[in-house]
C-alpha positions as CSV (number, residue, x, y, z in Angstrom):
1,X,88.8,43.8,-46.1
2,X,86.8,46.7,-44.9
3,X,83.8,47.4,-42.3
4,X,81.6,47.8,-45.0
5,X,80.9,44.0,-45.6
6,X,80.8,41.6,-48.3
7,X,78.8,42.5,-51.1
8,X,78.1,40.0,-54.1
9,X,80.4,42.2,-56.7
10,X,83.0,41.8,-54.0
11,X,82.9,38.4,-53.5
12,X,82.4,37.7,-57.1
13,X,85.5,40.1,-58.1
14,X,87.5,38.5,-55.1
15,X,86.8,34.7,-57.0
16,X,88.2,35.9,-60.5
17,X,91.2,37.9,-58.6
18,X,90.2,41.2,-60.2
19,X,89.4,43.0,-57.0
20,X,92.5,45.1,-55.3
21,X,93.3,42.1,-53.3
22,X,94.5,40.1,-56.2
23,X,94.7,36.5,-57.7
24,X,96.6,35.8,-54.7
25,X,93.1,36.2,-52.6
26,X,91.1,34.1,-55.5
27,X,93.5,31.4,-55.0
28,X,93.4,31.4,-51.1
29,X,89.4,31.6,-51.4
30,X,89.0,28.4,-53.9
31,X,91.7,26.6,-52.0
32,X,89.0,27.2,-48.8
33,X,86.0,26.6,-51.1
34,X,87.4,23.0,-52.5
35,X,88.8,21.8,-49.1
36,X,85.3,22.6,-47.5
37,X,84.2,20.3,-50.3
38,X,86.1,18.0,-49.4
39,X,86.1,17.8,-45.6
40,X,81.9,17.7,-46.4
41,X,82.2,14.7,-48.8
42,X,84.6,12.7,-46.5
43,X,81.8,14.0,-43.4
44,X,79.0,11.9,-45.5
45,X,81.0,8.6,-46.7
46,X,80.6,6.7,-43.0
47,X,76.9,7.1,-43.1
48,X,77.0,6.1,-47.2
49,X,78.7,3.0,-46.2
50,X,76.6,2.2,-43.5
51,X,73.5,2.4,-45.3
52,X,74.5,0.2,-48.3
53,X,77.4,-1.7,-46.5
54,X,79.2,-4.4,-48.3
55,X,78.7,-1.9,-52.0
56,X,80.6,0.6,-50.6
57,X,83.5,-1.5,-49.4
58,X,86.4,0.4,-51.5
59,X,84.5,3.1,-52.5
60,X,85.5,5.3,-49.5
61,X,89.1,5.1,-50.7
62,X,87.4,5.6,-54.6
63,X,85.8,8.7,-53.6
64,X,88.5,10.0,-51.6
65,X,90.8,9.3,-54.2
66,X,88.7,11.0,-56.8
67,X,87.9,14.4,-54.9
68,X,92.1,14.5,-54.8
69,X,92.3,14.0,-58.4
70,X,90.0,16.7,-59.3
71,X,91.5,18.5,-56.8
72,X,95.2,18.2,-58.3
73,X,93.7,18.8,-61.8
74,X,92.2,22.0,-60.5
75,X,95.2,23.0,-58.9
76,X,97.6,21.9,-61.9
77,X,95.6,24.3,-64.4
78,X,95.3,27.5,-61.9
79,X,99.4,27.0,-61.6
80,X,100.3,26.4,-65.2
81,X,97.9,29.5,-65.8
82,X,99.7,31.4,-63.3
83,X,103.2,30.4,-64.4
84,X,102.4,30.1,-68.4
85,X,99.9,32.8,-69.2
86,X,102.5,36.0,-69.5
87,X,105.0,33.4,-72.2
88,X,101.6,32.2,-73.4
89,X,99.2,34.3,-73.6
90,X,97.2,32.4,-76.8
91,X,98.0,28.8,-75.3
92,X,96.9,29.7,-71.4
93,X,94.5,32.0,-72.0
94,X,92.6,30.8,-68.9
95,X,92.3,28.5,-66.2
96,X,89.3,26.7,-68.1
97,X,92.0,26.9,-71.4
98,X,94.1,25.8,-68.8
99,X,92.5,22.4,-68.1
100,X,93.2,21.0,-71.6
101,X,96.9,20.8,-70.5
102,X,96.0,19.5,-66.9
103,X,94.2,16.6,-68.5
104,X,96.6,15.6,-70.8
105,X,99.5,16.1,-68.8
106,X,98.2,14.5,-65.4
107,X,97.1,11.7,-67.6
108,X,100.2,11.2,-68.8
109,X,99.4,11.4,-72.9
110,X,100.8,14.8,-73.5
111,X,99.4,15.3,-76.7
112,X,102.7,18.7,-77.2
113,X,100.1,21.0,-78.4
114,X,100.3,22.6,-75.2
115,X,103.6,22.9,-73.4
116,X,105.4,25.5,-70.8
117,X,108.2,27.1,-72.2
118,X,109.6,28.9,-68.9
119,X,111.8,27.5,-66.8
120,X,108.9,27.6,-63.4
121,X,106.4,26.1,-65.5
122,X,108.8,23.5,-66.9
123,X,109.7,22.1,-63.6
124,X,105.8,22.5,-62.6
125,X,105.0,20.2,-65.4
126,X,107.7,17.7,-64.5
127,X,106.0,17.9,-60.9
128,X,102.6,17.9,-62.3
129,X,104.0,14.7,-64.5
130,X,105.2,12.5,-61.1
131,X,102.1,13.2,-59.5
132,X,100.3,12.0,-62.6
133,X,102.1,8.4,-62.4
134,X,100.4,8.2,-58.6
135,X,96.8,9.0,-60.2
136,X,97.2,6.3,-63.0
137,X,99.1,3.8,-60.4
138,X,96.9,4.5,-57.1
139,X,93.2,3.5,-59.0
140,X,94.9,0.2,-60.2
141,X,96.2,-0.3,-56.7
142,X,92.6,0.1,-55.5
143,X,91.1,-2.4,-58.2
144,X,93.4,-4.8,-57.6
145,X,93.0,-4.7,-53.8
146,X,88.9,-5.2,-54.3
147,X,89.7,-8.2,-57.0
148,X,91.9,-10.0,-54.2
149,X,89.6,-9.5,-51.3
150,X,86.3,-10.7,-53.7
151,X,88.9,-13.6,-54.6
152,X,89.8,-14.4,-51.4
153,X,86.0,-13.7,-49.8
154,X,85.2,-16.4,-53.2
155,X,87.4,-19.3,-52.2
156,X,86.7,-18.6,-48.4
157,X,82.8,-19.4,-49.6
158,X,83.9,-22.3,-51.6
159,X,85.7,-24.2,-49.0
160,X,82.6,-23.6,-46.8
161,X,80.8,-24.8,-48.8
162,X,82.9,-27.9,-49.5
163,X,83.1,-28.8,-45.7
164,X,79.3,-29.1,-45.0
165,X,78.6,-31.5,-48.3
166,X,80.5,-33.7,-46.4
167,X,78.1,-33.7,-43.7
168,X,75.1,-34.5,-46.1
């Protein structure tokens, strides 16, 4: 970059990787944009869960867990885009045509309208496809974890309760 400062055309052409920097530069500068996000949304979640307390036990790890799934699904159509778009021009048009195939394939359905046919973006997707068996299998860790602890904080409650009727 030069002395001359950032000017709005700049910075916008630097976003969609049509300045003389490249996509590289675009990438690098969402990257920085979404993990600023992030780092401000983790910042706020101590002060959310002491202001409503027992409601937001688990939803620390919810949120957390969410921002990295959009994250991924971001990142999964920018890199099918990148690695697809030259083979498949029509298919990955753009990064917004993009996130069709991020859904679907993160998800795990797959619905085969949409599918790499190099050999980089075929071993992306089988990446792209492990990762996606952590998003469906970490949320059902999480709900099970808060259905034990409410079961648990139930029958603690229950035998409490037991013990002083006794006392009556």
């Amino acid at each position: 970059m030069t002395a001359r400062g950032l000017s709005r055309a700049r910075l916008l052409a630097l976003l969609e990787g049509t300045s003389e920097d490249g996509p590289a530069v675009a990438l690098i500068l969402k990257g920085l944009i979404v993990a600023s996000a992030i780092l401000i949304a983790l910042d706020t979640l101590p002060s959310l869960s002491e202001q409503y307390g027992p409601w937001m036990r688990g939803a620390d790890e919810v949120t957390l867990f969410s921002v990295l799934a959009l994250l991924m699904l971001y990142l999964a159509a920018v890199g099918i885009n990148h690695l697809e778009h030259a083979a498949l021009p029509e298919v990955f048009s753009s990064i917004p045509a993009s996130l069709w195939w991020a859904i679907a394939t993160l998800t795990t359905v797959g619905y085969g309208d949409s599918y790499p046919i190099t050999v980089a973006g075929k071993i992306f997707t089988a990446l792209i496809l492990i990762i996606g068996l952590g998003i469906v299998a970490v949320p059902v860790a999480l709900v099970t974890s808060a259905l034990l602890r409410a079961d648990e904080h139930l029958r603690k409650n229950a035998n409490n309760s037991q013990g002083d009727d006794d006392d009556v």
